[in-house]
N, C-alpha and C positions, 0 to 999 in steps of 0.2 A: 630778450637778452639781458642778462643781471650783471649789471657795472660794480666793480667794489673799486676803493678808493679808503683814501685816509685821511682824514678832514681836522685840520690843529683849528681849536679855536682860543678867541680872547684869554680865558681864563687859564690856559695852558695843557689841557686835556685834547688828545686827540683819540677819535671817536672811528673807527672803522665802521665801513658803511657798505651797503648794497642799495642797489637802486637802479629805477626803470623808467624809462621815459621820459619825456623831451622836458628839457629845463626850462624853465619859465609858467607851467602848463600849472593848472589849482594843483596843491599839496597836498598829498596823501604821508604821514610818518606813522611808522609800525614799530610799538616797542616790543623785547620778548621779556622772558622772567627767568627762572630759575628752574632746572638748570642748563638751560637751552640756550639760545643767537640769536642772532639776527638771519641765520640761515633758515627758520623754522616759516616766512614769510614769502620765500622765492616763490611759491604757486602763486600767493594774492599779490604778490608785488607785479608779477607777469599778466595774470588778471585786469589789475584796474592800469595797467597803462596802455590795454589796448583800443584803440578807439572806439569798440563796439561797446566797452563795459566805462565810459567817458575819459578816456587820453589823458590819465591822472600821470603829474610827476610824484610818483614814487620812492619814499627813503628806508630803509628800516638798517638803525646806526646798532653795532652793538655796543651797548653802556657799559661804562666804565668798569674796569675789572673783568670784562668777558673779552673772549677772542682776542685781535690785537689791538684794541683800546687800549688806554693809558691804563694802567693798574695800580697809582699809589698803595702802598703798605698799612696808612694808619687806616683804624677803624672810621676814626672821624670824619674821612676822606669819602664814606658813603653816606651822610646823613641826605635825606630827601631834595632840601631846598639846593643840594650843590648838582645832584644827578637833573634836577630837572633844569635847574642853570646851563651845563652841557646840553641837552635839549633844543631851548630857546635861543642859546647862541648857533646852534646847529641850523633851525630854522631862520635864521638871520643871514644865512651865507644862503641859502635855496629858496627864499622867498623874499621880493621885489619889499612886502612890506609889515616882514616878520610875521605873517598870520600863515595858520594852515586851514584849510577847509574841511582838513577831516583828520582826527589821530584814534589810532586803534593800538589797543593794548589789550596784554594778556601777564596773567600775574604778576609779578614786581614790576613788569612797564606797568601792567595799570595802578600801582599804587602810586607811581611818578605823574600820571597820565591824570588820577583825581586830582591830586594835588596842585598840577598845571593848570586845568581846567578850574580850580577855585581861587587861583591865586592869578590870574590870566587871561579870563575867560573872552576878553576882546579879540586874543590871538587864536583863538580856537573855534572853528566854523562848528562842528559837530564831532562828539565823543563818541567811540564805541569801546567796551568794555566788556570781555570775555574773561571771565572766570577770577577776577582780582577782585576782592571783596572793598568796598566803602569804609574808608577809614574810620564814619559814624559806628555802623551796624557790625563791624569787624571789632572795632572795643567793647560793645555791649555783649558780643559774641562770646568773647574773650575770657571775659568779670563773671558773667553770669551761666554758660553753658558748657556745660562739664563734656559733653559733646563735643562741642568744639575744642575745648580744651583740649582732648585725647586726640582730638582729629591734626591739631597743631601743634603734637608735643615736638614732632621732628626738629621744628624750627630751634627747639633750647642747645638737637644734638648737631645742627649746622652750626652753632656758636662756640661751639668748645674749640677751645685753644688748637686742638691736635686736629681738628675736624677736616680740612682739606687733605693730611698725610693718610690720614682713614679711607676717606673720599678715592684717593689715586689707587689705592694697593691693589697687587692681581689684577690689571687691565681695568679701574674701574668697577669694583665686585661691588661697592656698597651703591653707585650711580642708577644701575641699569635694573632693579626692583622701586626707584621711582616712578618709573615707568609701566613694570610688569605688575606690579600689587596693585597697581588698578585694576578694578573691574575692565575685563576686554571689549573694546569697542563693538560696531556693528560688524567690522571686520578682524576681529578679535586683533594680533599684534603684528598685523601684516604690515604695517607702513615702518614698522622699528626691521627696515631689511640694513643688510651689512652696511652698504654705502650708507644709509643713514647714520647707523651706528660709528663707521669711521668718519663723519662730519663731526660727530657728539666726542670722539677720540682728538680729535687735531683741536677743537674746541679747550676742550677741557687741560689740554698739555698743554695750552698756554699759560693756565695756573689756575687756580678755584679759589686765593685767596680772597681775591675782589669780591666775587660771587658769596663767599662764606663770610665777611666783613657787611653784608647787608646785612645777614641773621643778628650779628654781632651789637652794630649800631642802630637798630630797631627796639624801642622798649615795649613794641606790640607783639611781646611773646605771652604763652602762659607761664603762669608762676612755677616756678618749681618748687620740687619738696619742701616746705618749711617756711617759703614766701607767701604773700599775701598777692591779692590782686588789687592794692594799693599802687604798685609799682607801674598798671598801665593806665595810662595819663586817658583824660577826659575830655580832649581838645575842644575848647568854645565853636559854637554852631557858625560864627564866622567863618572859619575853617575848612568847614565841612562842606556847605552849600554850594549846589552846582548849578550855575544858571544859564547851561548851552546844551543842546538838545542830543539828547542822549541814548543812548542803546544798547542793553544790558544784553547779553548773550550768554546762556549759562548751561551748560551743561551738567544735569543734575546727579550723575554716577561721578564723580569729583571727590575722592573720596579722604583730602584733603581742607576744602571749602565746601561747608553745607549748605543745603537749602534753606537755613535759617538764616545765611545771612543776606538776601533778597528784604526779607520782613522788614517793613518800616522804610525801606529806599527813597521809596516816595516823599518822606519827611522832609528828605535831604538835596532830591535831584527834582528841582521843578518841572521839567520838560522831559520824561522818562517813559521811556519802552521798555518793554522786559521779550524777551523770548526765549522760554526754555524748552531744551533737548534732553531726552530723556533718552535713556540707554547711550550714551558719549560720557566723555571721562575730561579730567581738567586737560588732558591732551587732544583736543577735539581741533585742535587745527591741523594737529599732522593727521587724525582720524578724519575729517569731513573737511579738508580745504574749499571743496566746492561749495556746499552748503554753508560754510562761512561765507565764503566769497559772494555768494548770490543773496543774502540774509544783509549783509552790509552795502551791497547794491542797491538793494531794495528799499530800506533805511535812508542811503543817501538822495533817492531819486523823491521820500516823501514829501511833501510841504512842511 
């Protein structure tokens, strides 16, 4: 049974949430990305709180700017350091002693989700990370692979001024080909059914400016016409390094994040696993909940 709720914290952001199973019990938080919820987690959120898969309490908050979270206006209002602040105050009201034992992110959660886990890493039992590229190997990606570059132009036309008024027209018209110009799953686009699509509907009518303020205040775009890739920053290896045990899950039809950017992780995540899935698309949790679900299990139960 999925609990939602509306959780104001410290800093003044209130964080709508979902969540499953008895309070007090180890942590499990689930971030999502773009341009998705926190509803995309309801199968693994029911999952790990049942006692057969370990009687996890269960959170998955939508961040700021999605669903009915807080949605300040300026752009500055999404830099990194403040969505993962929301976070860790989040995990202060559900955990006895601010740590979780497990957080699992998928695209912009995982870019909160590295970031937490390097600046943090005492709070954080074990990371898993599904299809969010490493802020390391996503800048080299960036500078140097004209690949990727094509593969991330989207992100310059999530940033334009007009980009949510675009986003909304015709029920949605520009929304629902991020989803279908993937490559089709092993069940081609059977799980994008109506009710899914009216979640993704009542979702999005809440506003997309939040959502579109990430593109915005991210300098990890590719350059556009006439710029250089001087403009994406080189962040010190302090930074980057991850020192809590980790678990990469990647789905290799992602036809937004390549397989190049795996290469070199190991630099950067001391304690790393990789598992990748071939023929799954960057939406491989709505495609294979199960096999995430049991793949993360699996992860948690290793030594």
């Amino acid at each position: 049974m999925i609990e939602t709720f509306q959780r104001s914290l410290p800093n003044g952001i209130t964080l709508s949430c979902r969540a499953t199973g008895t309070p007090g019990r180890p942590l499990m938080v689930f971030l999502h990305g773009f341009p998705e919820a926190a509803f995309i987690w309801d199968e693994l959120l029911e999952y790990f709180a049942e006692p057969a898969h370990g009687g996890w309490r269960c959170i998955a908050p939508n961040l700021r700017g999605f669903e009915k979270s807080s949605a300040p206006t300026e752009v500055a209002a999404y830099k990194a350091h403040l969505l993962i602040q929301d976070i860790q105050q989040l995990v202060a009201t559900e955990s006895t002693d601010g740590t979780m034992a497990a957080l699992v992110a998928h695209d912009w959660g995982g870019a909160f989700a590295w970031g937490y886990a390097n600046a943090f890493p005492q709070q954080v039992g074990r990371l898993v990370i599904i299809n969010s590229p490493h802020p390391g190997t996503f800048t080299r990606e960036l500078r140097h692979n004209p690949a990727q570059q094509q593969a991330s132009a989207y992100m310059n036309f999530l940033a334009r001024p007009d980009a949510e008024a675009l986003l909304s027209a015709d029920d949605f018209k520009r929304m629902w080909p991020f989803f279908t110009l993937m490559k089709a799953g092993p069940d081609g686009f059977g799980w994008l059914t109506e009710d899914v699509k009216q979640q993704y509907r009542e979702v999005w009518n809440a506003g997309l400016t939040g959502a579109c303020n990430l593109y915005r205040v991210t300098p990890m775009k590719p350059p556009l016409p006439g710029q250089t890739i001087d403009g994406i920053p080189v962040l010190p290896r302090e930074r980057l390094t991850i020192d809590v045990p980790t678990f990469v899950f990647w789905a290799l039809d992602d036809a937004a994040l390549l397989p190049g950017l795996l290469e070199g992780l190991e630099d950067y995540v001391l304690k790393l696993e990789v598992r990748k899935v071939p023929g799954a698309t960057h939406w491989i949790v709505h495609e294979q909940p199960q096999l995430v679900a049991r793949e993360i299990e699996a992860f948690l139960q290793r030594n």
